[in-house]
C-alpha positions in Angstrom: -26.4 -71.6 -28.0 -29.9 -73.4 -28.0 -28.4 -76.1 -26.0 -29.8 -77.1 -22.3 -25.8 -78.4 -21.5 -24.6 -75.2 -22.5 -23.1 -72.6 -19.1 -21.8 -69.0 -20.1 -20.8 -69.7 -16.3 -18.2 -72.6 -16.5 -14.7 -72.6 -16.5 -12.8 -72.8 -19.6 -9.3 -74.3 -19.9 -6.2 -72.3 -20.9 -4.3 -74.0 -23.4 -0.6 -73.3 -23.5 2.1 -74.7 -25.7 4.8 -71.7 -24.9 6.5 -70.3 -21.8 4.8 -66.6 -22.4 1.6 -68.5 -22.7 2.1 -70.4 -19.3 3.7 -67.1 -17.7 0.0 -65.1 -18.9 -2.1 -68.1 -17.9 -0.5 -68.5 -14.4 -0.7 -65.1 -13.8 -4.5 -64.9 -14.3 -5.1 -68.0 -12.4 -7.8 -70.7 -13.5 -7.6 -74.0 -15.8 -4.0 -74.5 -17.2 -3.7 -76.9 -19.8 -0.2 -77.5 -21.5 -1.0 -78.9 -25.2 3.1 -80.2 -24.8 5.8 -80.5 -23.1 6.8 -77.0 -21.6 9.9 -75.8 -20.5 10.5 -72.9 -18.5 14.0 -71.2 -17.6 13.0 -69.9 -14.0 10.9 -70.3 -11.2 7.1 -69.7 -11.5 4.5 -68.4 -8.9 1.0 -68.4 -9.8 -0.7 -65.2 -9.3 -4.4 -66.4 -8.7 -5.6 -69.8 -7.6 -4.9 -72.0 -10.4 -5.0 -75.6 -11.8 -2.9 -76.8 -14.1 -3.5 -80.1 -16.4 -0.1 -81.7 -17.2 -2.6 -83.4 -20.0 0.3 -86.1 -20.1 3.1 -83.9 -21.0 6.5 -82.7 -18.8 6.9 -79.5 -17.7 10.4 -78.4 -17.0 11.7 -75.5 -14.4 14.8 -74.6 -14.9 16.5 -78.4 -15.6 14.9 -79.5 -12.6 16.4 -77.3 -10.2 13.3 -74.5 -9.6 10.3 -74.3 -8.7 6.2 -74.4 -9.7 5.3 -72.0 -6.5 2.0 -71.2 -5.4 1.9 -68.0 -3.4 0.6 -66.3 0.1 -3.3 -67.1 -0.2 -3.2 -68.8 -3.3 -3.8 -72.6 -4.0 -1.9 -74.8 -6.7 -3.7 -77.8 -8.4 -2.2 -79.9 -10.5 -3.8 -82.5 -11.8 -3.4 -85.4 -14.4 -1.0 -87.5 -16.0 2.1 -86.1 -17.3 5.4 -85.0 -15.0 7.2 -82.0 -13.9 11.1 -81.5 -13.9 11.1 -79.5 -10.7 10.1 -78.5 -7.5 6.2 -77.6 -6.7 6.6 -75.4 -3.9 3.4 -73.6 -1.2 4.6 -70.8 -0.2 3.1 -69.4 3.5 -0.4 -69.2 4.0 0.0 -71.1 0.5 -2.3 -74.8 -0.9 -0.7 -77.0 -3.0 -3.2 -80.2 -4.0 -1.7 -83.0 -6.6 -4.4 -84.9 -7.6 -2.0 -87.4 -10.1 -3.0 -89.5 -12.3 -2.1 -93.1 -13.1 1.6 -92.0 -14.6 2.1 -88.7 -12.8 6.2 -88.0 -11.3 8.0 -85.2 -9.9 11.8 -85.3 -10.5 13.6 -82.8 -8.5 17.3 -81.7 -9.2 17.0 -78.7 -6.4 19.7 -78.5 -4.1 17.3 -78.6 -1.5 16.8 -81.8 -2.2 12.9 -81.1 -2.3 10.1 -82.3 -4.8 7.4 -81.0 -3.4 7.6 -78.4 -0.4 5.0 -76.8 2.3 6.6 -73.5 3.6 5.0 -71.9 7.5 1.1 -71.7 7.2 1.0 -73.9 3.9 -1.1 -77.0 3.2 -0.1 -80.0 1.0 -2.2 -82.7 0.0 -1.0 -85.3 -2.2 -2.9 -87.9 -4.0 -0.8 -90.2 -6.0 2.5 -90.1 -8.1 6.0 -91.0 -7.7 8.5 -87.9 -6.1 12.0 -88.0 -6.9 14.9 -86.0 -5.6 18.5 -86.6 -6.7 19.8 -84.0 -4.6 20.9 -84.3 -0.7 19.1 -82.5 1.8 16.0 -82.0 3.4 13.0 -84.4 2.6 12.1 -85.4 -1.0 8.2 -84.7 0.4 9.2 -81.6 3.0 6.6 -79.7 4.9 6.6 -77.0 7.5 3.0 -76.1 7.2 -0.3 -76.4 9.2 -0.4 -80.1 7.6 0.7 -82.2 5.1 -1.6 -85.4 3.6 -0.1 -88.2 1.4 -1.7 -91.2 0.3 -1.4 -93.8 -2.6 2.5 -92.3 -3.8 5.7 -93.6 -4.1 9.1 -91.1 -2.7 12.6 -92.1 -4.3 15.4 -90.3 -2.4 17.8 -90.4 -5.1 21.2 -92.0 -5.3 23.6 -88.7 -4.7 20.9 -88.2 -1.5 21.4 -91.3 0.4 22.8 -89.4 3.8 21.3 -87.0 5.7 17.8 -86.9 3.6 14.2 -88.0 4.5 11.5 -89.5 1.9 8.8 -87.3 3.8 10.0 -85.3 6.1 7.2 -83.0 8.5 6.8 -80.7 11.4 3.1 -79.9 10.2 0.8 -80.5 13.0 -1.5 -82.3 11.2 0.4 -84.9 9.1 -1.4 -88.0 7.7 0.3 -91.0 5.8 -1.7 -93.9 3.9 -0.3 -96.3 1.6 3.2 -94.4 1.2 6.4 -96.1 -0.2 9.6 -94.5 0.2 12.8 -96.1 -1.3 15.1 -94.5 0.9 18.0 -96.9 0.7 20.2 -95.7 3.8 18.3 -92.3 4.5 15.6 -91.8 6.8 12.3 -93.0 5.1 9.4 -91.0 7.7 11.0 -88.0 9.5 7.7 -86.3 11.7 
């Protein structure tokens, strides 16, 4: 368009403000970016590798209690400031990055008691952000995967998850921790 800055080439953002939009967007894979806060009734899975731009806003799965899922070969981005109201979840083989900004949280009702999970195979890297589950179970950062990286976040096990739950809880073979607070009160903060 007679501008040197200009690239037919780049990436354009999605912009979604409704859960059919989202559902179309994450099917396609690419940049998702939610114009406001979103709620969905059901769990997602992202068809294609896909990034999505909380652009400050919530997004909310299901009151909390389902999941954001990237699938088998795919890799989940999300990046930002904003929160999500459920559970972002790599599937096997799966990548989930969060690359949070300054006031980034997820805020987990599952009754897995998960905010973020790695299944077999899957590779989480998180960069920032406060995790939250109020739910008893597992860990509130869980991973099973081929390896799990968290640095610079805060993990809250939640009130009705005192007993018999972890802050970050891993069997990944490769597991790295820098700068992680958990707030565990009587649960197990580090379970590797």
């Amino acid at each position: 368009f007679g501008n040197a800055d200009y690239d037919k080439d780049a990436a354009y953002p999605t912009v979604v403000s409704t859960a059919e939009e989202f559902d179309q967007a994450i099917a396609a894979g690419g940049i998702v970016q939610l114009a406001e806060d979103l709620t969905v009734d059901a769990s997602k899975t992202i068809g294609a590798d896909t990034t999505i731009d909380l652009q400050g806003n919530t997004l909310v799965v299901a009151e909390g209690t389902q999941s954001i899922k990237a699938a088998s070969g795919t890799t989940l981005t999300i990046e930002g400031d904003g929160a999500i109201d459920g559970v972002v979840y790599a599937d096997n083989g799966a990548a989930v990055v969060i690359n949070a900004g300054d006031d980034f949280s997820v805020n987990a009702s599952s009754s897995n008691g998960w905010a973020v999970y790695g299944a077999l195979g899957s590779r989480v890297a998180v960069h920032g952000g406060t995790y939250t589950s109020s739910q008893k179970g597992a860990g509130v950062i869980h991973a099973l995967g081929s390896s799990l990286s968290v640095e610079n976040a805060a993990v809250v096990v939640g009130s009705a998850s005192v007993m018999n739950s972890s802050g970050v809880y891993s069997n990944a073979p490769a597991t790295y921790l820098e700068n992680v607070q958990v707030q565990g009160g009587y649960s197990i903060a580090v379970d590797l």
